[in-house]
N, C-alpha and C positions, 0 to 999 in steps of 0.2 A: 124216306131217308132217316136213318135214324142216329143220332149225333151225341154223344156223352164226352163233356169237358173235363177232363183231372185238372183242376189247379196245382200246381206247385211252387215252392218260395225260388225268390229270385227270379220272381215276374215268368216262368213259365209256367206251360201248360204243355198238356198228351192232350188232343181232340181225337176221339176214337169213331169212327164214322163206316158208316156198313150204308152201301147202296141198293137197291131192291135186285129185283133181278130182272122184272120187268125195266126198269129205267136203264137196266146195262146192255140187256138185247136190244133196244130200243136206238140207246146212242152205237152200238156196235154196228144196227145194220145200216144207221145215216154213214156212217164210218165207210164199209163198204160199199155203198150208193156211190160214196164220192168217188173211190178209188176207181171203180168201175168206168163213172164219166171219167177219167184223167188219165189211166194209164192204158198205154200201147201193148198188146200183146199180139205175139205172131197168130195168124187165123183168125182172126179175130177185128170186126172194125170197132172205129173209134167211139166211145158210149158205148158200144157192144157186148160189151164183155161178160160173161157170164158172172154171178156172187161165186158161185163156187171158184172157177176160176181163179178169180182174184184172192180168194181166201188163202187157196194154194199157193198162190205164187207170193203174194204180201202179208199172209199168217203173222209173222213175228213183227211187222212194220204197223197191223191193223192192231195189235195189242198193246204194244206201246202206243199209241197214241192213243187209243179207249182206257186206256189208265191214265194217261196224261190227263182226258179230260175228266172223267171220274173222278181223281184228285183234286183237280181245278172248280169244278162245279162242289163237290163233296166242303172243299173248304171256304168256298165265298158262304155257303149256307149255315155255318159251323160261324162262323164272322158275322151273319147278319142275326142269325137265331139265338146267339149267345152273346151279342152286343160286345165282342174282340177286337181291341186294338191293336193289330199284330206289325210288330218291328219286323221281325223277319221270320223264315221256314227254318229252323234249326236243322228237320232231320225230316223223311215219310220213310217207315217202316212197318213190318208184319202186313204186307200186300198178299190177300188172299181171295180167288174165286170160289168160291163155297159149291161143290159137284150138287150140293143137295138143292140149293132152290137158286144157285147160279146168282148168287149177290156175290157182290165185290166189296168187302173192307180194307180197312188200313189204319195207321195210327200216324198221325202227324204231332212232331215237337214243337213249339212256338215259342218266339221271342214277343214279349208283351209288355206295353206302355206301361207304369206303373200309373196306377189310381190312389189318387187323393183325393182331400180337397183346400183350397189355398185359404188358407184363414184372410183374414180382412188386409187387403195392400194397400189401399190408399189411405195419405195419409199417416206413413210410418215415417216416426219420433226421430230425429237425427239431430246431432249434435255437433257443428261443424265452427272451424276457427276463423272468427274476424281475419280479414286479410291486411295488414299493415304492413310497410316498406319503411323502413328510418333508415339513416343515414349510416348506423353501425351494419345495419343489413349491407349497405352498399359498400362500405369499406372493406366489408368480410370478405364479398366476391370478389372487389379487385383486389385482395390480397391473393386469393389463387389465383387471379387472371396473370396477375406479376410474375405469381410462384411459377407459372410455365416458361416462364423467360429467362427464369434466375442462371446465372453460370457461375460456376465454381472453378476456383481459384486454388491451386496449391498454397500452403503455408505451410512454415515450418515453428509450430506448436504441438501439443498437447492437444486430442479432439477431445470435444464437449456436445453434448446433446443441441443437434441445428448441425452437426458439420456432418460431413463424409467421408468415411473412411474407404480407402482402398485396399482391400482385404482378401488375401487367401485363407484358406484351412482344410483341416486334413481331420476326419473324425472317427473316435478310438471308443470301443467298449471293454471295459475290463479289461483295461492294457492291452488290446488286441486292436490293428485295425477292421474299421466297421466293416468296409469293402471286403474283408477274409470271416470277421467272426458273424457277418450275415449280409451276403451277396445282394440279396432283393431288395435291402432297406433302400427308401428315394436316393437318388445320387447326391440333392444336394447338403446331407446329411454325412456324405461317405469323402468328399470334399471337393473344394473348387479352387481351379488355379487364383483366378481373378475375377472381385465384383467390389460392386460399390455401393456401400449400404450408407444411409441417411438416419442417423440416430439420433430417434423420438424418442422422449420421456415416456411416451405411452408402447406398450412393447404389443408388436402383430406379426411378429417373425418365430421365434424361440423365447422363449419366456427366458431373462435374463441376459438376453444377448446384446444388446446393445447397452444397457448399462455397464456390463463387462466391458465393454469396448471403451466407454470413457476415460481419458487419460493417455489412451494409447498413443503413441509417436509414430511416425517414418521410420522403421529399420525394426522396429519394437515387434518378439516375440510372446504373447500370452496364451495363457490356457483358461479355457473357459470350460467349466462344469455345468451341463445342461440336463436338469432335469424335466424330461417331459410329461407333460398331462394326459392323464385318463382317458381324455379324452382327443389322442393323438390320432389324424388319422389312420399310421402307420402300425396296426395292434399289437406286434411282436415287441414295441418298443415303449409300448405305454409304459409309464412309471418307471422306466427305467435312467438313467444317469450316463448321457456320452459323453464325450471330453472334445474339446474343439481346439487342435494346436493350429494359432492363429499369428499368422506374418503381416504387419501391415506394412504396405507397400507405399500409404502416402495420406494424409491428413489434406482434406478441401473445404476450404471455407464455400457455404452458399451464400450470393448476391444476390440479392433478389432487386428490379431494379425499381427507382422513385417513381413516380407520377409529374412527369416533367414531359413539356414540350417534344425529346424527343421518343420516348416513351408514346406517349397519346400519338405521335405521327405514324409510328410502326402498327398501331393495333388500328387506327381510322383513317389514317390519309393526312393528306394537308386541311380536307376544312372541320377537322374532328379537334373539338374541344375539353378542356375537363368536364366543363357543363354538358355537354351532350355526350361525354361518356359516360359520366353517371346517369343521366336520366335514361340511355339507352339499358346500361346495369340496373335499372331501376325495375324498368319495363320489366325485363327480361327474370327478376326476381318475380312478378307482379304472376308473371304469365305462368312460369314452376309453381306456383304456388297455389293458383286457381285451379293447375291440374293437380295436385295435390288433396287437393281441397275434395274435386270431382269424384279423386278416386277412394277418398276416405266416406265419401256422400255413396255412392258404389257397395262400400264392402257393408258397409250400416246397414243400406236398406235388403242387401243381400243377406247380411248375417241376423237379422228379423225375421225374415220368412222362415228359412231355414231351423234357427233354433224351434221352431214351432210345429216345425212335420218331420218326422220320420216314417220313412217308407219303403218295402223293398227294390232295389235297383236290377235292371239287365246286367245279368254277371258280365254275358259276351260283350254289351258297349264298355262296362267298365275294363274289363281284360284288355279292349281295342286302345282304349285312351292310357291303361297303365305300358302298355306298350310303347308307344307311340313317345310316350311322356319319359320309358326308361331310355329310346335311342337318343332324344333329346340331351338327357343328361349324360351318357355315355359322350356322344357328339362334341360334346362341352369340353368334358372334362381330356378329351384326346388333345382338341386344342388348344388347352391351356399346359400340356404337354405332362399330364398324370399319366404314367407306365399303364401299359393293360395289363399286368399282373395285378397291379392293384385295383384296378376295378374290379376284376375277377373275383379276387378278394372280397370285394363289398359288394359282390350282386345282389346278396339277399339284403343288405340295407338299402340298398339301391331301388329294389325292387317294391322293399312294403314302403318306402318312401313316397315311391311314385302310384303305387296302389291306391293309397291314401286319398292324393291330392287327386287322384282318377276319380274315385268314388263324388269326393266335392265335387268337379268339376260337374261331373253330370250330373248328379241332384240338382244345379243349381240350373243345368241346362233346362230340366224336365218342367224344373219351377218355374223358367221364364217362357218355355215355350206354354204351359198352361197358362199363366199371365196373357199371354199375346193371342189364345183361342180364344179365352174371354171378353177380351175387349175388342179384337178385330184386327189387332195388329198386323201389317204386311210390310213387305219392304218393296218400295217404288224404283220402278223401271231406271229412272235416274240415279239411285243410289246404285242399284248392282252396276251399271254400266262403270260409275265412279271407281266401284272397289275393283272390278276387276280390270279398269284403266291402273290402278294405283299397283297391282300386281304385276301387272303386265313390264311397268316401270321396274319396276325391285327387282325381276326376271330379266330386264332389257333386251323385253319384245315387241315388236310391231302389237300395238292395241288390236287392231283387225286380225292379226294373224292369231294373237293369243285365245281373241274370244271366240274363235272359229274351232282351235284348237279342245277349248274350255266345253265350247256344244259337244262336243264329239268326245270325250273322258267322262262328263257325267259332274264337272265341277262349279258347274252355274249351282246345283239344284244345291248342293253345299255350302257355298257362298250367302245366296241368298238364305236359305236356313239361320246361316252367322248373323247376316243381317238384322233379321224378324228379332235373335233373343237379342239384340243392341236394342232394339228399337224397344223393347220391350220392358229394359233395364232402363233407358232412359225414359219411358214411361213411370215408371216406377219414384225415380228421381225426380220427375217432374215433379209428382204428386205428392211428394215427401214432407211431412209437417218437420220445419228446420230451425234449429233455436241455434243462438250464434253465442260463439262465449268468448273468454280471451284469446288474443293470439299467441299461439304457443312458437317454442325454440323450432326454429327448423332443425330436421337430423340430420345431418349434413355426411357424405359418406365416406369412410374412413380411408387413408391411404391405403394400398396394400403394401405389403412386407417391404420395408423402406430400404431397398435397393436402388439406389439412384439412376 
């Protein structure tokens, strides 16, 4: 047999393979031997059957299968002889039986494991934050624990940054309304009967819009000039200047309530105390924090390896994941009630976005699963049972019915894959040489567009 590898970047390869001719009559006439013992023909008893015969009557069934296996045999030897770790068969093409000495070749495309080699893991330098809780930590939380309770109250003043406004508007370009002088702009730019916005000092709505609104009264007509940023994600409108003719409909003081007996009874019961509320607030800081902690320990010993090897990746895995990763965000962004004109719009950022974070992902996959050949790593009978008990829950399926399900689709062998790079990672993390320094500000996550 004779075997020549093309490598090519992006982890493939052409293996071009030519079979003798002796080895193809060979497998040809076990081929026909078989058909012979098996199949029925009229005149003929059972085993009986003449080669010619059968050649006749199963020709096109005995060739296909003698190339089946020719392929088959042709590329386990192309994989043992070239020492190939092949992901998967891309393509077999240029199938040809040669009239002159009766060899059979072909050309098969491959998907191939990328080769490295993992610089030194144990042992990798992380720098991770003291974990400490004080008491401002705990008043922080139950200030938003409060802030969920809070109810607003009409008043008849003047709004000031902390109140809410009750607000319509109607918005104009170039003295034209927006809805006429460009249909597709978001709606809620083109105006709203009625909402209720919470006006921050800190602006994550319209740049300018809430400070505008300060001062505003009950019955009070303003116009708000808004200019938008560069970086709008609406394009036609970047840098441009709308107008917002704005009616407020009512001024609401927020309340946010004390930490008082009956307060503490609504959030714990009758035997919940200040003391045991805060230590429970305590904990509960203690625990965001450790995983915090975990996952800043994670991205360290992750972004170590990493910046130390580059290597070419499987275009088709990464196409599979930048896929996967744009329904995602597509998914997202419907539910959060983004037009699909506008995604459309940003396919192509959408798209090198998720390319991107596809390519990371499997680099990191390839690293960890090489991590876990070298050390042995596996994942135990009792963790996959756990994950796919824990799936089965989020799915709300019978556990037995799921994992019977799971046999038969092909998503165990998945699952546990996830498993081994976990287990691999947290290897990794075990092993991590960890210097601990102050503890820093938590980033605490910012409201979004302070509509009440």
């Amino acid at each position: 047999m004779t075997i020549n590898v093309e490598h090519q970047p992006n982890c493939r390869a052409i293996a071009h393979i030519r079979v003798p001719g002796e080895e193809v009559a060979k497998q040809r006439k076990a081929i026909v031997a078989y058909y012979a013992q098996n199949v029925r023909l009229p005149g003929f008893r059972p085993g009986k059957v003449p080669a010619a015969a059968v050649e006749k009557r199963h020709g096109a069934d005995i060739q296909s299968e003698l190339e089946r296996q020719l392929i088959n045999d042709g590329l386990r030897e192309a994989v043992k002889r070239e020492g190939l770790d092949v992901l998967s068969i891309l393509g077999v093409n240029d199938r040809i039986t040669h009239s002159t000495d009766k060899s059979f070749s072909f050309s098969a495309e491959l998907s191939l494991t990328p080769k490295f080699e993992l610089p030194e893991y144990k042992g990798i330098p992380v720098k991770l934050a003291r974990i400490e809780v004080t008491d401002a930590d705990i008043d922080h939380d139950l200030l938003h624990l409060r802030e969920r309770y809070a109810t607003f109250e009409d008043v008849e003043r003047a709004a000031g940054f902390g109140d809410v406004v009750v607000l319509g508007y109607k918005g104009s370009l170039e003295g034209q309304p927006l809805a006429e002088a460009m249909p597709d702009a978001p709606n809620h730019l083109q105006g709203i009967e009625e909402n209720w916005f919470l006006l921050d000092a800190e602006e994550d709505f319209l740049p300018g819009f809430y400070a505008g609104l300060v001062g505003i009264s009950k019955g009070e007509e303003r116009t708000l000039d808004i200019t938008l940023p560069e970086t709008f994600p609406f394009e036609a409108l970047r840098g441009k200047t709308i107008s917002l003719a704005t009616n407020c409909k009512g001024v609401k003081n927020k309340a946010i309530p004390a930490i008082d007996a009956e307060f503490i009874k609504k959030i714990g019961g009758e035997d919940m105390t200040e003391e045991t509320l805060r230590g429970e607030v305590k904990e509960a800081i203690r625990r965001r924090r450790e995983q915090n902690r975990e996952n800043d320990k994670a991205n360290q010993v992750i972004g170590h390896i990493v910046e130390k090897l580059e290597f070419d990746l499987p275009q088709e895995v990464v196409n599979r994941e930048a896929q996967r990763r744009t329904n995602d965000i597509a998914s997202r962004a419907l539910q959060q009630g983004v037009p699909q004109e506008e995604l459309i719009k940003q396919q192509d950022e959408i798209l090198s976005s998720a390319t991107q974070q596809a390519r990371n992902s499997v680099k990191v996959s390839f690293i960890l699963g090489e991590v876990a050949k070298k050390e042995g790593i596996i994942a135990t009978d009792q963790q996959l049972m756990m994950a796919l008990a824990n799936i089965a829950a989020r799915q709300k399926k019978p556990v037995k019915k799921f994992v019977q399900e799971a046999q038969k689709n092909g998503m165990i062998d998945g699952v546990r894959e996830d498993l081994i790079l976990e287990n691999a990672l947290q290897f990794l993390k075990d092993n991590a040489q960890v210097e601990e320094t102050e503890p820093e500000a938590e980033h605490c996550d910012q409201h979004s567009p302070k509509e009440a």
